[in-house]
C-alpha positions in Angstrom: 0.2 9.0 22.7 -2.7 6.6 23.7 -2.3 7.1 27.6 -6.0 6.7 28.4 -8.0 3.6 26.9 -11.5 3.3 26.6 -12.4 1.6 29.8 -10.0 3.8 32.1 -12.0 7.0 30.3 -15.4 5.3 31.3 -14.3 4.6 34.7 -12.7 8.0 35.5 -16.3 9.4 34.3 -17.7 7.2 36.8 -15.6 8.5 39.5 -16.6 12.1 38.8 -19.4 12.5 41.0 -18.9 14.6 44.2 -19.6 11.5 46.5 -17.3 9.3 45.0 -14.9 12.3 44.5 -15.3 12.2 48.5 -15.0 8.8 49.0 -11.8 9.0 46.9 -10.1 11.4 48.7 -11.5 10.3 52.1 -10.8 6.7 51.7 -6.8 7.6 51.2 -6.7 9.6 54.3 -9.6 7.6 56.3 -9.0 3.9 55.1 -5.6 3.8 57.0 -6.6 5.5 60.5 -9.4 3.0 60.7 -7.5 0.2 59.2 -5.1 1.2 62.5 -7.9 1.4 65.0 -10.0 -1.5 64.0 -7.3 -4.1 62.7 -9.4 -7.3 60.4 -11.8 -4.6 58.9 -12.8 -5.5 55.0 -12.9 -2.9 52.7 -16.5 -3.3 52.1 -17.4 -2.2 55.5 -14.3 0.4 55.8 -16.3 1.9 52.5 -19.4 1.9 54.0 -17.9 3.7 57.2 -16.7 6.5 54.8 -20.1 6.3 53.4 -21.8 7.4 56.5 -19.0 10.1 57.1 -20.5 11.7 53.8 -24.0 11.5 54.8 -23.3 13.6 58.3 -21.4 16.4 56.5 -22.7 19.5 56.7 -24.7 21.0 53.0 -21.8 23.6 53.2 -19.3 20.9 52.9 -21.0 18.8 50.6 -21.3 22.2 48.4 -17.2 22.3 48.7 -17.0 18.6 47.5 -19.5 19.2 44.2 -17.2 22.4 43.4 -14.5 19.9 43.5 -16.4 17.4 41.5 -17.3 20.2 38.5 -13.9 21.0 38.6 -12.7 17.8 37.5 -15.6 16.8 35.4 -14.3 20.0 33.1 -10.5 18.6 33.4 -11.7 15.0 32.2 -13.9 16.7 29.5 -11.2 18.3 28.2 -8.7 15.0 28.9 -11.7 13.4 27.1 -11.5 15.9 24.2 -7.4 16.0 23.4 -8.1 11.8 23.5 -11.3 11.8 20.9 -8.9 13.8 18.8 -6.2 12.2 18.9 -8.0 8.9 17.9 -9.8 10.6 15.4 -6.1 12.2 14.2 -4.4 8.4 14.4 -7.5 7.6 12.0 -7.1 10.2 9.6 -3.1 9.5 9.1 -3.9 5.4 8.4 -6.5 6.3 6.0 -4.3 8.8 4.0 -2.4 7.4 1.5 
């Protein structure tokens, strides 16, 4: 009933942004071809790689990512809603005698 603690809802809002939506995604496709073509690479810089990969996209294609981004800020404020209640529920049913 309690899949999503506190600190895993906090980070998941963290994650929400388009650029960090990007860097998400990217970094699953990305990390591994670059991993392949430059072997030894940390993930520090391999992040910062993907971070330069956002800065030369187009404004059209950043406008695709923050449609992406809204769309899962609305699914996490819903996830966020069904879990508030469900605490708030749990809460209710101790306190009643």
């Amino acid at each position: 009933m309690y899949e999503m603690g506190l600190l895993s809802v906090r980070a998941r809002a963290a994650l929400l942004s388009c650029r960090a939506l990007f860097c998400v995604i990217c970094s699953k496709e990305a990390r591994k071809a670059l991993l392949e073509e430059r072997s030894g690479t940390n993930n520090s810089t391999i992040t910062a790689m993907i971070s330069v990969t956002w800065k030369e996209l187009s404004e059209e294609e950043k406008q695709a990512w923050n449609a992406k981004a809204a769309e899962a800020m609305e699914a996490y404020k819903k996830e966020l809603e069904k879990y508030n209640n469900s605490i708030a529920t749990a809460i209710d049913d101790k306190q009643q005698p």
